[in-house]
N, C-alpha and C positions, 0 to 999 in steps of 0.2 A: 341612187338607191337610198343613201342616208336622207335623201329630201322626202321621198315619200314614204319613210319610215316615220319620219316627225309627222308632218303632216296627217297621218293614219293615228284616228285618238287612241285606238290599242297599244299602238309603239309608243305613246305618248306619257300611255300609265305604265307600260312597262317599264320604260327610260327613268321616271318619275319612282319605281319602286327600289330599283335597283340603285339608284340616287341615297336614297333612303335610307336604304337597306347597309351602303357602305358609310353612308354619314352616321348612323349607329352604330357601327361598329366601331369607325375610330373613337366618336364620342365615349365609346364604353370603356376600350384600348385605353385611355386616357384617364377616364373616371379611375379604375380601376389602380393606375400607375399614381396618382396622385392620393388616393388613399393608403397605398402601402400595397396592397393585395396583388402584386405583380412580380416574377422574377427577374432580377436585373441579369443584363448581359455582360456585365465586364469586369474585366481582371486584375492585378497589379494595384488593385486602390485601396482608397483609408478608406476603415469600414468602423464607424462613427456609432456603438452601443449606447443608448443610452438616451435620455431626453430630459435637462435641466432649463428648459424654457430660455429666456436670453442666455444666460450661461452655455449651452450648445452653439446659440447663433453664432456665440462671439469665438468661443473654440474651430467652428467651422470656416466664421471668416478669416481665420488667423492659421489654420489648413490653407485656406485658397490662397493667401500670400507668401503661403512657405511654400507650397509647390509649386507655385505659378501656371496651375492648370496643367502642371507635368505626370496627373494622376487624378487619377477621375473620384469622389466621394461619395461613399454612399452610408447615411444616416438608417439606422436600425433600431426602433422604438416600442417598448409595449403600450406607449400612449394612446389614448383615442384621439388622433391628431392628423391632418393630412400631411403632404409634406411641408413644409412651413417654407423650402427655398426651392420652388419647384421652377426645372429650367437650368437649374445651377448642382443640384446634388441628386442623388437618387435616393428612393426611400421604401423600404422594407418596414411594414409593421408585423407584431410577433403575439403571439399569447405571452411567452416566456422567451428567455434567453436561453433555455435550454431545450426548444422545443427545434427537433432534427430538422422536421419539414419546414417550419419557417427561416430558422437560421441559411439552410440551403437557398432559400429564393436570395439572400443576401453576399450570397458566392463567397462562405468564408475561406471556404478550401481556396478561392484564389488571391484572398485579399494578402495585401502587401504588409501593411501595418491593419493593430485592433488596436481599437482605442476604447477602453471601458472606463464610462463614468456617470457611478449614477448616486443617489441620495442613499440609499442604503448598500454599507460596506457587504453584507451578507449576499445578495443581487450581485454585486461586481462579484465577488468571488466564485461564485456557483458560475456566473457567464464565462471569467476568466479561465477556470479550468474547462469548462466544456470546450470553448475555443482552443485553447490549446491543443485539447486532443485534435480535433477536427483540423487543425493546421499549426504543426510544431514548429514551421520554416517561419512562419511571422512573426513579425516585431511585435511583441502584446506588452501593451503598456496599460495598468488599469491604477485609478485615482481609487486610493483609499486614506478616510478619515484615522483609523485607528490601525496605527502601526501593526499591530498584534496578529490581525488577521493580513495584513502581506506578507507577511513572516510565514504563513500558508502557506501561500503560492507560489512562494521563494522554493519553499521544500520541495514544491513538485515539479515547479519548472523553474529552475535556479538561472534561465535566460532574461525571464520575463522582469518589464522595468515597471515596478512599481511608486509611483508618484503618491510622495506622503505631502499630508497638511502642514505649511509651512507658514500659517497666518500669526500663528502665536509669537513663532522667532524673524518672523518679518517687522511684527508688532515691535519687539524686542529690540532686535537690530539699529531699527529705527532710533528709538529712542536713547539708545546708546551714542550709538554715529547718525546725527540727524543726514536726512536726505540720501538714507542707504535705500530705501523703498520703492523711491522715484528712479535710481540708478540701476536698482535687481527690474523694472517695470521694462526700462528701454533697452536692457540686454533680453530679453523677453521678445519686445515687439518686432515682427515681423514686418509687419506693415510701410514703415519707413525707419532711412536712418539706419546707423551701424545697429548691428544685434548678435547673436551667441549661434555659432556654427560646430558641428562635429562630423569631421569626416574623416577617412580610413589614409593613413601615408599611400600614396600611390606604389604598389607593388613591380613599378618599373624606376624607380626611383633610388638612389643610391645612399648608402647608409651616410646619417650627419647629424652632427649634435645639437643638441636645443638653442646653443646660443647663434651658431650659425644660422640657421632656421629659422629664429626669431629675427636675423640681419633682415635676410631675404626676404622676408613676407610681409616686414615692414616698406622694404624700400622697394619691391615689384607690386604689391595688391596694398597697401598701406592698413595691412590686418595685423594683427597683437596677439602672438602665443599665451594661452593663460594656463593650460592645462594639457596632460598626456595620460592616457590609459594603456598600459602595455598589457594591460591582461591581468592585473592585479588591483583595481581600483582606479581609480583616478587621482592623479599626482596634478594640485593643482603648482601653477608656480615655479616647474621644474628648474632644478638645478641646471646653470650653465652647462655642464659638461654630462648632461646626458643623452645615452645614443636614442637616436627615434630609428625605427627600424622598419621596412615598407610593412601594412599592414596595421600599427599603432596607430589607435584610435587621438586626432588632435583636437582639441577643442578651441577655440580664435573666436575672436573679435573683426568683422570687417561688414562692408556696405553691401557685399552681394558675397554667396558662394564661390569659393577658389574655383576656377575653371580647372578641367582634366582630373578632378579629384573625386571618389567616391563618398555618396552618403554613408554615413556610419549605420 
């Protein structure tokens, strides 16, 4: 039957249209998805506001080596830009960061972490609160240059971590204590090499003080206690004899993520 289907030039053109007719449509499927112009499908991920031309790439690459692919990325731009890492991230373009109907194609109600970071403080702040509303369970983290207006967003969502400009007193730093620059760089990188971890005390874990805790996770994961957040800031340095208790935010030094532990 399929032989003289081909054979028959009608079946021939038809075969031929319908051929076509679905090679259009993925082509379009795709066009479409690499301009922005598509709702993504997925949930639980970094949802990437913003678009600083390499400065993102490097933000993004430095995402894919702190998750290891354990959460999917999707970049969000009002740029005229298509996706720049397409294959590897997904991508949403927007009129505005406050605009409902595009925000939604970028699943913020499901995303895990926001990450806001753009050239003008004024733009992050209007994104950061709209997002907030739109999903008060996430982690929203937005880069701003002038203290003053995080101090904003603080008011409104006293969760929300705001990442201030620290070039000045990096500059500073430096020059005080040479080679502090290079040292804050590789606690930083992700990529390889020890770097800077914060995870939650295991809630099945039995109350012990810092300097114990500092034995053990030297001498089992060969990581360095440097810091505790009980819920009042963070205590860099803690004193020997203080209790960590499950659920206290730890901050360490080591070559991979403590296994069985939650991210902060």
């Amino acid at each position: 039957m399929d032989h003289v289907f081909l054979d028959h030039p009608g079946g021939l053109g038809l075969f031929a249209v319908v051929i076509g007719h679905i090679t259009g449509s993925l082509v379009e499927y795709w066009r479409r998805g690499l301009q922005g112009k598509r709702s993504v499908t997925v949930k639980n991920h970094l949802l990437v506001l913003g678009w600083n031309g390499q400065r993102t790439i490097q933000l993004i690459r430095l995402l894919q080596s702190g998750v290891h692919g354990e959460r999917p990325i999707v970049l969000c731009a009002r740029a005229e830009i298509d996706n720049p890492l397409p294959g590897e991230v997904e991508f949403v373009r927007v009129a505005s960061f406050t605009d409902a109907e595009g925000i939604a194609r970028a699943k913020v109600e499901r995303a895990s972490s926001i990450i806001i970071d753009n050239p003008e403080d004024d733009i992050t702040l209007s994104a950061a609160l709209f997002c907030a509303h739109k999903n008060p369970s996430a982690h929203l983290l937005a880069y701003f240059q002038d203290d003053a207006i995080s101090q904003i967003l603080k008011q409104h969502y006293p969760h929300a971590e705001c990442v201030p400009s620290v070039s000045v007193e990096m500059l500073a730093k430096a020059a005080v204590d040479p080679g502090s620059s290079q040292l804050h760089h590789e606690l930083l990188n992700t990529a390889q090499g020890m770097t800077q971890y914060c995870d939650r005390y295991p809630s099945s874990a039995k109350e012990i003080e810092t300097g114990e805790l500092f034995g053990q996770l030297k001498q089992e994961y060969d990581a360095t206690l440097i810091g505790i957040d009980k819920g009042q800031g963070i205590v860099l340095n803690p004193p020997v004899g203080t209790k960590v208790l499950p659920g206290d935010r730890l901050f360490y030094i080591a070559a991979d993520r403590l296994p069985h532990w939650s991210a902060a």
